[in-house]
PDB file with one MODEL, atoms N, CA, C and O in Angstrom:
MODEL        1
ATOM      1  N   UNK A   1      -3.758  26.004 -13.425  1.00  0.00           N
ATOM      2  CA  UNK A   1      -4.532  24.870 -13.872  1.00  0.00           C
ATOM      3  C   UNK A   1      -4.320  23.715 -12.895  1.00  0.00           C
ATOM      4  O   UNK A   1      -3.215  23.173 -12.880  1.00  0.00           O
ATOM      5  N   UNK A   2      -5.486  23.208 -11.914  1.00  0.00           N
ATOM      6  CA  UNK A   2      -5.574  21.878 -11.266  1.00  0.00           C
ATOM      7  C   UNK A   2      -4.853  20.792 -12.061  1.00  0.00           C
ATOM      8  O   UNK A   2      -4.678  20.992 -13.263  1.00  0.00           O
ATOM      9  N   UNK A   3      -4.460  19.765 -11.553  1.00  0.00           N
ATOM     10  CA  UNK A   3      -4.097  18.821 -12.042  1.00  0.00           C
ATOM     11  C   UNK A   3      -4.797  17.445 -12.620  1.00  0.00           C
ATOM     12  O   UNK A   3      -5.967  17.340 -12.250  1.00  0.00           O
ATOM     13  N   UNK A   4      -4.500  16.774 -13.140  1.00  0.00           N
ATOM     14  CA  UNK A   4      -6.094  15.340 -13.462  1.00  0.00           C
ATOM     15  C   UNK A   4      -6.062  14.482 -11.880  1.00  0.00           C
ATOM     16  O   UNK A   4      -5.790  14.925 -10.764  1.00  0.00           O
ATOM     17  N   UNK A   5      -6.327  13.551 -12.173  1.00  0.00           N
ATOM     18  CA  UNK A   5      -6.223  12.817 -10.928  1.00  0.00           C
ATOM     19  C   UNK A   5      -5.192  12.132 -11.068  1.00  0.00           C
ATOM     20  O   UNK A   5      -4.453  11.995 -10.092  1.00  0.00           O
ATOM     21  N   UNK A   6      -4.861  11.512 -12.329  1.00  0.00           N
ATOM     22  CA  UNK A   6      -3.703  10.668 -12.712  1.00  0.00           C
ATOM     23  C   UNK A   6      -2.434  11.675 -12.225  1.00  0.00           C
ATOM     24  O   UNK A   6      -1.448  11.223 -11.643  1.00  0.00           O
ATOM     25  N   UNK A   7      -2.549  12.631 -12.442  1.00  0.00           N
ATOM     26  CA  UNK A   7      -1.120  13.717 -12.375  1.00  0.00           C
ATOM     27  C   UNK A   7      -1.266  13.672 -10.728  1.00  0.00           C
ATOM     28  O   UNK A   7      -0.419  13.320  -9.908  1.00  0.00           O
ATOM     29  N   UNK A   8      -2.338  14.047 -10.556  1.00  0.00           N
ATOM     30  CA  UNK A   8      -2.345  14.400  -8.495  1.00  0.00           C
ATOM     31  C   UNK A   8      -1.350  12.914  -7.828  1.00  0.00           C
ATOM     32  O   UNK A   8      -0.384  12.878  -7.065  1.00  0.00           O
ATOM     33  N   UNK A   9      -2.223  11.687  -8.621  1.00  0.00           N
ATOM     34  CA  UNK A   9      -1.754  10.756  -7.427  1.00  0.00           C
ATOM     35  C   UNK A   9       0.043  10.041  -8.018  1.00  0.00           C
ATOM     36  O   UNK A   9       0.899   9.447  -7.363  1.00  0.00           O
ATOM     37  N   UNK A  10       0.015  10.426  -9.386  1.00  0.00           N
ATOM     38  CA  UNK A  10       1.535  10.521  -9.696  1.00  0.00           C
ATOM     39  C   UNK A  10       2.316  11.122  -8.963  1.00  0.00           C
ATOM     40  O   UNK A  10       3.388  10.666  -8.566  1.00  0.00           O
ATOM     41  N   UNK A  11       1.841  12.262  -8.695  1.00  0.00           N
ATOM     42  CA  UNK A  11       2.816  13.566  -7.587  1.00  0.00           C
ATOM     43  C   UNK A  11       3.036  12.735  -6.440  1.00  0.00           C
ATOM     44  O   UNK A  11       4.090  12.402  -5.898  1.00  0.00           O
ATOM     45  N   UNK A  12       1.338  12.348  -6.061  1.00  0.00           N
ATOM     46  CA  UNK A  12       1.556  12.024  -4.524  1.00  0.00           C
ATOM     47  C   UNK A  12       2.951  10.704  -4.554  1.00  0.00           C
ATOM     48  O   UNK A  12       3.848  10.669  -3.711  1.00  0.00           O
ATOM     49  N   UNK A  13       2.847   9.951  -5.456  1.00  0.00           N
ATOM     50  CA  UNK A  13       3.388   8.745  -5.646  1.00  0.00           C
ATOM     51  C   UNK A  13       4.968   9.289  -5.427  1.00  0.00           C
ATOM     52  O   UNK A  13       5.611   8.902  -4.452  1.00  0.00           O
ATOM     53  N   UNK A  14       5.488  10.137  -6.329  1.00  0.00           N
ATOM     54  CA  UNK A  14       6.380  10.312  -6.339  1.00  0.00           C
ATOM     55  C   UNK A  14       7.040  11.062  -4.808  1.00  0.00           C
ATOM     56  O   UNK A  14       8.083  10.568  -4.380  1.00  0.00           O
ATOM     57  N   UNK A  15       6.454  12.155  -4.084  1.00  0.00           N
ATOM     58  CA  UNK A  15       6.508  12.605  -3.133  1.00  0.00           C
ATOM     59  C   UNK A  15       7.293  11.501  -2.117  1.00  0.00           C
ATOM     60  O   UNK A  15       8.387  11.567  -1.555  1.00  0.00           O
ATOM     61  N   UNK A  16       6.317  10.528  -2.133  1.00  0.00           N
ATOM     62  CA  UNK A  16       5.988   9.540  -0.992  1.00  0.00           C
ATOM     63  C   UNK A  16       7.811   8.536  -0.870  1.00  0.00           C
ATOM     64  O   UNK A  16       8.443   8.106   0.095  1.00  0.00           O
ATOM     65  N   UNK A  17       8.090   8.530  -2.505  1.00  0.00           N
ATOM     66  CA  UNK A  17       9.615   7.783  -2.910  1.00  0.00           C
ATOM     67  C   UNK A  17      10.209   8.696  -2.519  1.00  0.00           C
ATOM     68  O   UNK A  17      11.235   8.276  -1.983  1.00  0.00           O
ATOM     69  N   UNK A  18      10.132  10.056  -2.468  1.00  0.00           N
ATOM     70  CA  UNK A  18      11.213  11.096  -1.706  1.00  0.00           C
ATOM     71  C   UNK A  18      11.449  11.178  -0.251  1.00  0.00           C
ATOM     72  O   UNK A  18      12.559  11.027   0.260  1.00  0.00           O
ATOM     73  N   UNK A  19      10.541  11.384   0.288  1.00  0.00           N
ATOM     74  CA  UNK A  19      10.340  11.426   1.738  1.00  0.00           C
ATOM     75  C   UNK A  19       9.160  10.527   2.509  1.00  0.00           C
ATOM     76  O   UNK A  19       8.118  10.882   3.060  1.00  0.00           O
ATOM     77  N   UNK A  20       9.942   8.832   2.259  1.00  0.00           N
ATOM     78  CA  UNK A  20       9.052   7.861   2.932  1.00  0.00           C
ATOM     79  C   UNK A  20       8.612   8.373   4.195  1.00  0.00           C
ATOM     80  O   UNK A  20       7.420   8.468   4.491  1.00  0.00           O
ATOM     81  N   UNK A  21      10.081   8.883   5.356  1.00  0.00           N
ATOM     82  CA  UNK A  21       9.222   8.917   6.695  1.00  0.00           C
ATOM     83  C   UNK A  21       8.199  10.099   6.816  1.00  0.00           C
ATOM     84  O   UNK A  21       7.274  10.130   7.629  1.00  0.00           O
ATOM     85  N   UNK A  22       8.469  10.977   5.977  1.00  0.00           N
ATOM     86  CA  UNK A  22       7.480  12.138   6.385  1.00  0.00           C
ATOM     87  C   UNK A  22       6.291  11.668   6.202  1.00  0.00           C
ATOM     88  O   UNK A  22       5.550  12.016   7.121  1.00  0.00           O
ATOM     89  N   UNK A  23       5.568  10.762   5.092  1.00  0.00           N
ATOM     90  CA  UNK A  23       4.623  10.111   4.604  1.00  0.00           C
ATOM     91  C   UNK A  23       3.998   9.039   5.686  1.00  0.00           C
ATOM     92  O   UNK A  23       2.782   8.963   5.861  1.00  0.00           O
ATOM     93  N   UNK A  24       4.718   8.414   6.226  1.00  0.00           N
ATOM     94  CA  UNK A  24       4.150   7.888   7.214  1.00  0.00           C
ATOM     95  C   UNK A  24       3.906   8.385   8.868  1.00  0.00           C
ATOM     96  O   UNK A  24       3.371   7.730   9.762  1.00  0.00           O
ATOM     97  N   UNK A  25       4.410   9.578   8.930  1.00  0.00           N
ATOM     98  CA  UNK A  25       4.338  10.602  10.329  1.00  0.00           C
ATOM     99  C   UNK A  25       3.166  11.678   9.809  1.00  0.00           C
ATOM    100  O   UNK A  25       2.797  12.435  10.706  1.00  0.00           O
ATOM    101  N   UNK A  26       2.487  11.885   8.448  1.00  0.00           N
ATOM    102  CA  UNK A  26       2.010  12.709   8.221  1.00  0.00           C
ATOM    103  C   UNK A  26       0.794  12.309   8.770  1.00  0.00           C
ATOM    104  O   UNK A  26       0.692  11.082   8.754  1.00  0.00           O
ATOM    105  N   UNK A  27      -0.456  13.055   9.394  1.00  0.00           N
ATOM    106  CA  UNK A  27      -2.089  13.150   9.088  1.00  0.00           C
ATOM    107  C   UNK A  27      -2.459  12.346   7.737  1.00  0.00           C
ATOM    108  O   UNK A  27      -1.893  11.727   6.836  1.00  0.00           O
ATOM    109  N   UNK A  28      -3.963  12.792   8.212  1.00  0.00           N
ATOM    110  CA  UNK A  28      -4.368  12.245   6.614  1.00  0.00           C
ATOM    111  C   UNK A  28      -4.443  13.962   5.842  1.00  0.00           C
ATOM    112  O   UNK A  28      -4.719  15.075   6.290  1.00  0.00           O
ATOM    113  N   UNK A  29      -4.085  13.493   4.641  1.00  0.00           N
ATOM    114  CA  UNK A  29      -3.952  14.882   3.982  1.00  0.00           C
ATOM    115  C   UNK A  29      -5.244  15.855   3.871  1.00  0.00           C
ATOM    116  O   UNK A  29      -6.405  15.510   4.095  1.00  0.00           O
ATOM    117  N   UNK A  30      -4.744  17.312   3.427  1.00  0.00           N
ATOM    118  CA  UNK A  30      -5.834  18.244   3.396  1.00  0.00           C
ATOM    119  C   UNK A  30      -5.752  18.574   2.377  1.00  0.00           C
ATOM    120  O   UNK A  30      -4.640  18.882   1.951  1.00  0.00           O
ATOM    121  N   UNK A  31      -6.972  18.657   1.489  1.00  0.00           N
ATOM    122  CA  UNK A  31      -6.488  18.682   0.429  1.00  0.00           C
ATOM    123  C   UNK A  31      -7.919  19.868  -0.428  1.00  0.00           C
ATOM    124  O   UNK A  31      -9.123  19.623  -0.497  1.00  0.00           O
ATOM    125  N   UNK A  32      -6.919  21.513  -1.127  1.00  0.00           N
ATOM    126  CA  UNK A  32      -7.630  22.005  -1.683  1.00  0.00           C
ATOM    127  C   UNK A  32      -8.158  21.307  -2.715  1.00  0.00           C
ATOM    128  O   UNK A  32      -7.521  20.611  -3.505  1.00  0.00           O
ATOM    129  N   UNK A  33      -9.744  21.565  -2.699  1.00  0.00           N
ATOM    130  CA  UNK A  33     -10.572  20.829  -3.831  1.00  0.00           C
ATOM    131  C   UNK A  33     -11.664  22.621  -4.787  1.00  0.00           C
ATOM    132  O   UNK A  33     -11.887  23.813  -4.572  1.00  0.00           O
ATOM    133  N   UNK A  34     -11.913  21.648  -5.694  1.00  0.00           N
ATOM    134  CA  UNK A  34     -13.329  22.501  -5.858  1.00  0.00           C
ATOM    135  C   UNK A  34     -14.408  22.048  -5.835  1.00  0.00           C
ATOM    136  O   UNK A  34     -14.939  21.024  -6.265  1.00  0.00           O
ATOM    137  N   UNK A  35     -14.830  23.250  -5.066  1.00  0.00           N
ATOM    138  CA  UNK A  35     -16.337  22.966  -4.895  1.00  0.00           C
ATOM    139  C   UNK A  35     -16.785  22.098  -5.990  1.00  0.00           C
ATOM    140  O   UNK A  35     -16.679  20.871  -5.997  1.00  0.00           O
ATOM    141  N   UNK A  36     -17.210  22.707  -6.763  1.00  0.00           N
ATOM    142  CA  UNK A  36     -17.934  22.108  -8.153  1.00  0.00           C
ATOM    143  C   UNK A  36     -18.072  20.690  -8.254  1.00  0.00           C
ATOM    144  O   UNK A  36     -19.008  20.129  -8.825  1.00  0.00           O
ATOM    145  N   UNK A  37     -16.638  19.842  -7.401  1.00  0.00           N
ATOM    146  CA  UNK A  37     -16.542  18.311  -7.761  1.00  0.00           C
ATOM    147  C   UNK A  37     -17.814  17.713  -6.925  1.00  0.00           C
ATOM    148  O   UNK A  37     -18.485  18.332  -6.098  1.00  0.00           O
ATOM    149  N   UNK A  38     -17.971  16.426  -7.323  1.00  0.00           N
ATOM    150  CA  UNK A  38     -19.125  15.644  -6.194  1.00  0.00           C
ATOM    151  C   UNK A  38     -17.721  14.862  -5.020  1.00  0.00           C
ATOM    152  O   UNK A  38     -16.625  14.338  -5.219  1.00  0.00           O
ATOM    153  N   UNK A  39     -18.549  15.177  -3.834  1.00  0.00           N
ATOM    154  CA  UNK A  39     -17.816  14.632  -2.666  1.00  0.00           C
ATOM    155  C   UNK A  39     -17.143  13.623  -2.858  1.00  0.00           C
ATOM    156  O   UNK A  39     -15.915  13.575  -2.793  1.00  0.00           O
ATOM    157  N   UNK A  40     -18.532  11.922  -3.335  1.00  0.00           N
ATOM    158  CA  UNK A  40     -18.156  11.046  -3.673  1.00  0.00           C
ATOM    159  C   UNK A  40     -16.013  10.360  -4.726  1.00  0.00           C
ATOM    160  O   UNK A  40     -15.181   9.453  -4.747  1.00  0.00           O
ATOM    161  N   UNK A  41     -16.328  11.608  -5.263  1.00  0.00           N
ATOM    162  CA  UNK A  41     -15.186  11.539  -6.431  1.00  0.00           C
ATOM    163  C   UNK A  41     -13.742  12.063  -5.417  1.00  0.00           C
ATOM    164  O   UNK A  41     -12.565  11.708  -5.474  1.00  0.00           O
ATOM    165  N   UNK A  42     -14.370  12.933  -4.619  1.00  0.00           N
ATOM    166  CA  UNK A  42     -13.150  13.722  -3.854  1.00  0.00           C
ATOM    167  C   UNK A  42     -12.903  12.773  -2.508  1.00  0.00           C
ATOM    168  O   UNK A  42     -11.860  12.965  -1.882  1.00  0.00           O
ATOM    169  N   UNK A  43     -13.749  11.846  -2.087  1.00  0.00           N
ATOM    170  CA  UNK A  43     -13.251  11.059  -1.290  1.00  0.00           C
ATOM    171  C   UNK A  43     -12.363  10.450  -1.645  1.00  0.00           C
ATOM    172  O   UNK A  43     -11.222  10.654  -1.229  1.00  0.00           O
ATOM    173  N   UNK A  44     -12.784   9.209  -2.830  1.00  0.00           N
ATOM    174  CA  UNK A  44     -12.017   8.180  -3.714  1.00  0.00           C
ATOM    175  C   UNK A  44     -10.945   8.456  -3.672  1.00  0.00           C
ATOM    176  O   UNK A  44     -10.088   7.714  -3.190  1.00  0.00           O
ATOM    177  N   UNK A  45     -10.638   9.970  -4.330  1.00  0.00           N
ATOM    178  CA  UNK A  45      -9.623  10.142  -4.864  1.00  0.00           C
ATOM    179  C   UNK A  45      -8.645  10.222  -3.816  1.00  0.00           C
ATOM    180  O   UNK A  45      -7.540   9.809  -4.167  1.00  0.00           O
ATOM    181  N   UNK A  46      -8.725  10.636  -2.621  1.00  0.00           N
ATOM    182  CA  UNK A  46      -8.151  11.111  -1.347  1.00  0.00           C
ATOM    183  C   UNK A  46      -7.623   9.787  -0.973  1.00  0.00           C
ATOM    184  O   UNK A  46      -6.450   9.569  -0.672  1.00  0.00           O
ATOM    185  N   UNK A  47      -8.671   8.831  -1.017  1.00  0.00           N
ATOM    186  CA  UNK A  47      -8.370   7.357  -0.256  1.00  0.00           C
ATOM    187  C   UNK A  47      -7.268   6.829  -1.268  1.00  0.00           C
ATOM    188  O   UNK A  47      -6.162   6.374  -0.977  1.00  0.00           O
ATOM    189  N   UNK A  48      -7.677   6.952  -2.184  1.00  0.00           N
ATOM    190  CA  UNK A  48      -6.381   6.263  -3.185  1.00  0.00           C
ATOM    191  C   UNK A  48      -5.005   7.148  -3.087  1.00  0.00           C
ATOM    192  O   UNK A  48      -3.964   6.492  -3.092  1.00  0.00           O
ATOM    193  N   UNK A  49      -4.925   8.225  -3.021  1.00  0.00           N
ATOM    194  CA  UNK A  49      -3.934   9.351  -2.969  1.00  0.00           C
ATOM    195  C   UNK A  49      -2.980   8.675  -1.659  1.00  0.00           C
ATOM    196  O   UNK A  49      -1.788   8.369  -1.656  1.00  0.00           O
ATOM    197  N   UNK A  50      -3.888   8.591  -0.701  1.00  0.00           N
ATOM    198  CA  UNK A  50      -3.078   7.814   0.783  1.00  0.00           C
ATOM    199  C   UNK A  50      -2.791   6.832   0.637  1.00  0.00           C
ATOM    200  O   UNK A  50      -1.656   6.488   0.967  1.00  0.00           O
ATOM    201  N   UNK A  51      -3.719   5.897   0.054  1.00  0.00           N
ATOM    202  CA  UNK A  51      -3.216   4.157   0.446  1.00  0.00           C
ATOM    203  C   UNK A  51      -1.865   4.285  -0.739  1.00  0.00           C
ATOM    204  O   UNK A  51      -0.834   3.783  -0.291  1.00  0.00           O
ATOM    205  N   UNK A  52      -1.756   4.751  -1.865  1.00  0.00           N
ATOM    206  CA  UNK A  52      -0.803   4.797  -2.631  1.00  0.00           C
ATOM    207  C   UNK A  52       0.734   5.092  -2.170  1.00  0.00           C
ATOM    208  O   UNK A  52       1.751   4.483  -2.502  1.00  0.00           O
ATOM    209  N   UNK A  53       0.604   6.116  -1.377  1.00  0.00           N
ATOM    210  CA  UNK A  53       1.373   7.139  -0.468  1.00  0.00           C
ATOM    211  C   UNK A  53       1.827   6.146   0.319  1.00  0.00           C
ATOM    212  O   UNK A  53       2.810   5.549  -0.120  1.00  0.00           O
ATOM    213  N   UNK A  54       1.312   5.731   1.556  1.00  0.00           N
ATOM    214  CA  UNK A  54       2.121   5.039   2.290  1.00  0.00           C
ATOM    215  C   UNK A  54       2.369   3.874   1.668  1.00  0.00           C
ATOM    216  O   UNK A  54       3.573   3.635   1.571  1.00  0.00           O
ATOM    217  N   UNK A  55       1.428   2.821   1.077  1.00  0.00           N
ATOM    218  CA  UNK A  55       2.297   1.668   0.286  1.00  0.00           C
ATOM    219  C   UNK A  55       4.095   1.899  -0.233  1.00  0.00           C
ATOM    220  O   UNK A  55       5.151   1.319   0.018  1.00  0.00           O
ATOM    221  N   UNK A  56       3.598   3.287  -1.217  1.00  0.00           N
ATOM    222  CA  UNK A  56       5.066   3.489  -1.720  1.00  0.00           C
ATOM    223  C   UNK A  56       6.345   3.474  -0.466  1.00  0.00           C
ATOM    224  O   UNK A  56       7.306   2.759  -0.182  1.00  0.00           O
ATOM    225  N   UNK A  57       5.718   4.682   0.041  1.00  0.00           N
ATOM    226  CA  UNK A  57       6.566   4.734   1.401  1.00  0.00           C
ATOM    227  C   UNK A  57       7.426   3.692   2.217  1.00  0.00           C
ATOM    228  O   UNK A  57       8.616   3.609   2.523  1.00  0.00           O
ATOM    229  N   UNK A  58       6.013   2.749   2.484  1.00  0.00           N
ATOM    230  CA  UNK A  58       6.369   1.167   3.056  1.00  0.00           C
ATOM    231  C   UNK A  58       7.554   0.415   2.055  1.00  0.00           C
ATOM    232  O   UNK A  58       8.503  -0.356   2.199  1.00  0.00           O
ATOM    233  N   UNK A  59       7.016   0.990   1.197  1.00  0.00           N
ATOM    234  CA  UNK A  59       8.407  -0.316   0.417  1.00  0.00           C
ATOM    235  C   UNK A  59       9.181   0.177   0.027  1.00  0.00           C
ATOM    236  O   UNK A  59      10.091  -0.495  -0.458  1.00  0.00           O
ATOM    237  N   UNK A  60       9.277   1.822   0.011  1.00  0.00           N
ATOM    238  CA  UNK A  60      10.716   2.935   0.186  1.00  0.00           C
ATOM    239  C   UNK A  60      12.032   2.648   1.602  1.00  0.00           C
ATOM    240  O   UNK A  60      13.244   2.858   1.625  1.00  0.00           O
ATOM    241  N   UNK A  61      11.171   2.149   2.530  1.00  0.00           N
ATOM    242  CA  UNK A  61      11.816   1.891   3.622  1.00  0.00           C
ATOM    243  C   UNK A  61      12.159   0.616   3.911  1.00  0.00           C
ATOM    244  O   UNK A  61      12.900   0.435   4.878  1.00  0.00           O
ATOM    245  N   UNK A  62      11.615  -0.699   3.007  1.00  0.00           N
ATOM    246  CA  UNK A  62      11.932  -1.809   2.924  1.00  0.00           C
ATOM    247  C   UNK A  62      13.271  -2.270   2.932  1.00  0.00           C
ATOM    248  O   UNK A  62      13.579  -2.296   1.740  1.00  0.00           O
ATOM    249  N   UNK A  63      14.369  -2.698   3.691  1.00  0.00           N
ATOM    250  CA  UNK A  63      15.518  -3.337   3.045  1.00  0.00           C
ATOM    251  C   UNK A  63      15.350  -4.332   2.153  1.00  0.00           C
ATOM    252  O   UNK A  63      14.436  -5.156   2.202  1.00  0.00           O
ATOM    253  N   UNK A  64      16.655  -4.259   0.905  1.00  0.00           N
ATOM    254  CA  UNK A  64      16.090  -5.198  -0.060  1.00  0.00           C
ATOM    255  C   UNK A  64      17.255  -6.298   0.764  1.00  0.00           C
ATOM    256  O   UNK A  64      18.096  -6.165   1.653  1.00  0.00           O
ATOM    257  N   UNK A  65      16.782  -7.361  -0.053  1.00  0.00           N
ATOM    258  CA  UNK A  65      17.385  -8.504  -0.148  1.00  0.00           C
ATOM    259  C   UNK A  65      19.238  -8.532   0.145  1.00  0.00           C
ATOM    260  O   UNK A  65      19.877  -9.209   0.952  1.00  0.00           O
ATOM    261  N   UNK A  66      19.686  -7.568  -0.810  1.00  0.00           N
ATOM    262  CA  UNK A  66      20.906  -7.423  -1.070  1.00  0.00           C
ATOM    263  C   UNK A  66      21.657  -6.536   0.218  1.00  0.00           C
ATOM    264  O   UNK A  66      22.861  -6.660   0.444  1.00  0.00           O
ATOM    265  N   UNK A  67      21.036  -5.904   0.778  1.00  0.00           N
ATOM    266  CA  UNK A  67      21.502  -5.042   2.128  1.00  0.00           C
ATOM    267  C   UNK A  67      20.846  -6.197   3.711  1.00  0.00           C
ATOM    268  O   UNK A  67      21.227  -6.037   4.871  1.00  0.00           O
ATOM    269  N   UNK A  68      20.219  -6.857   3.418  1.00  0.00           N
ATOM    270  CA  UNK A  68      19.768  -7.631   4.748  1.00  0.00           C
ATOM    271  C   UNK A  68      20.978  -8.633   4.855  1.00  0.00           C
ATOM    272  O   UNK A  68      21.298  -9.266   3.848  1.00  0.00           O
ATOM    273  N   UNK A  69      21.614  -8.790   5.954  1.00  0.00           N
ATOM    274  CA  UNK A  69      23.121 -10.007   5.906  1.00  0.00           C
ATOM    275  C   UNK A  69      22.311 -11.611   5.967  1.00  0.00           C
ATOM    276  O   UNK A  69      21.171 -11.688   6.426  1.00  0.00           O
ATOM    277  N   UNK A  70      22.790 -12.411   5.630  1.00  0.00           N
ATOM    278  CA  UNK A  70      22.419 -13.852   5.934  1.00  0.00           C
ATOM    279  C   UNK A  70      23.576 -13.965   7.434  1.00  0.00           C
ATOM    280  O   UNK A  70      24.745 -13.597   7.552  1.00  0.00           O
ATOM    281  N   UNK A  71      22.795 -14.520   8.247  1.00  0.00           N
ATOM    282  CA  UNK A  71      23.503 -14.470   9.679  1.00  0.00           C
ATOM    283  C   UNK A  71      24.153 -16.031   9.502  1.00  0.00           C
ATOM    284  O   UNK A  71      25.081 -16.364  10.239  1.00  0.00           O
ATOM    285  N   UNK A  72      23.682 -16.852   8.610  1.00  0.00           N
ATOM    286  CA  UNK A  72      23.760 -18.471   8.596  1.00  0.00           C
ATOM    287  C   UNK A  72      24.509 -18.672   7.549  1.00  0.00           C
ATOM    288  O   UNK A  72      24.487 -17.881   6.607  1.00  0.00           O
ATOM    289  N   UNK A  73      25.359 -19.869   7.562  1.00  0.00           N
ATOM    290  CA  UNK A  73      26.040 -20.449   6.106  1.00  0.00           C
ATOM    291  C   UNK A  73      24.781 -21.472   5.509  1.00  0.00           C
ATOM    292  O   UNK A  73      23.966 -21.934   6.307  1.00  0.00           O
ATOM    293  N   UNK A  74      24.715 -21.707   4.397  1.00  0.00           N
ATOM    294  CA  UNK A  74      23.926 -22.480   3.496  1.00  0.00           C
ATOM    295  C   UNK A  74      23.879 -24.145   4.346  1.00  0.00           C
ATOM    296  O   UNK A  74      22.969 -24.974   4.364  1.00  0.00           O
ATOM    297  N   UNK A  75      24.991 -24.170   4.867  1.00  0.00           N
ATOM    298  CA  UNK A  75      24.877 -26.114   6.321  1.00  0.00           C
ATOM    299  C   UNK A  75      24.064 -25.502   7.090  1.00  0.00           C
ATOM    300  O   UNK A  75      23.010 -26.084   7.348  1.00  0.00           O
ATOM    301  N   UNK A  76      24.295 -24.256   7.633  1.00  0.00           N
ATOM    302  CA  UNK A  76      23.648 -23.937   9.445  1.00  0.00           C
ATOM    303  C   UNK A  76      22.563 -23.985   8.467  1.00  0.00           C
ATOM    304  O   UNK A  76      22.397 -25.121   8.022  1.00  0.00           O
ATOM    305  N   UNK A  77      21.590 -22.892   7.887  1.00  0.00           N
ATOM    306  CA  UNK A  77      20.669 -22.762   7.538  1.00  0.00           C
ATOM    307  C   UNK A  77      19.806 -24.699   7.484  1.00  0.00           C
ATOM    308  O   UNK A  77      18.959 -25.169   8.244  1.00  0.00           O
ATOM    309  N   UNK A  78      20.430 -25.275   6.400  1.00  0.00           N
ATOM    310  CA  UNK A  78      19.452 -26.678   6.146  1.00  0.00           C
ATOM    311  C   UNK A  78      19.710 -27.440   7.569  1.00  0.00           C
ATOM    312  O   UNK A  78      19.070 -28.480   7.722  1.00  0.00           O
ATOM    313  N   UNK A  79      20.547 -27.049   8.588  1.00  0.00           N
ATOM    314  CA  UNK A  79      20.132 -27.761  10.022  1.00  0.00           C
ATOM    315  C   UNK A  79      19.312 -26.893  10.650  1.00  0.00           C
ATOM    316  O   UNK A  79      18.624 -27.321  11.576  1.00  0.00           O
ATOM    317  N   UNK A  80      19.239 -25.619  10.294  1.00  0.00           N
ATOM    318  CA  UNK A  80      18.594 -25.456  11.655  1.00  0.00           C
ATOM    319  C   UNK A  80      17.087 -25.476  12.029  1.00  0.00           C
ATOM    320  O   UNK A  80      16.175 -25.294  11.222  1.00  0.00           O
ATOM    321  N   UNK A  81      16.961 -25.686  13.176  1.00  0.00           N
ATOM    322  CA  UNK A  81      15.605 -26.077  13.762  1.00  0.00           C
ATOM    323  C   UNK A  81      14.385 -24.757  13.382  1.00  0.00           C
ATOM    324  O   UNK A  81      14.480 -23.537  13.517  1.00  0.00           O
ATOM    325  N   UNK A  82      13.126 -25.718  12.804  1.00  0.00           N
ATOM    326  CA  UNK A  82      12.333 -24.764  12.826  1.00  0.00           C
ATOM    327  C   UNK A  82      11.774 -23.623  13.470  1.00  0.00           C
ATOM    328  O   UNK A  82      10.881 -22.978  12.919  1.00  0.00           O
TER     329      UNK A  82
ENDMDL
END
């Protein structure tokens, strides 16, 4: 049994939190369809499947806040030059 679309781009979603870099080194995906669908629907769905994908990805690989060092003390910082 195919999946809905909600389940497909959940997968993809989740995929993408597993293996950010592969997601962003990948092609654009290939993706078995059926015939039967209208193109229109199988594009959409493709485009959203990707932009979802690497977004996640992108902010899988993000350092947060808490791992980036402050290089400045709270004085240097309010002196220093713009």
């Amino acid at each position: 049994m195919s999946p809905t679309v909600d389940e497909f781009l959940s997968r993809c979603t989740q995929f993408a939190r597993l293996h950010p870099a592969a997601v962003l080194a990948m092609p654009e995906p290939e993706l078995a369809v059926d015939p039967r669908a209208p193109a229109h629907h199988l594009r959409r769905t493709r485009e959203r499947a990707r932009a979802r994908m690497v977004t996640t990805a992108r902010l899988s690989l993000k350092p947060t806040w808490a791992t980036t060092p402050d290089l400045f003390t709270a004085m240097e910082s309010a002196t220093a030059c713009p």
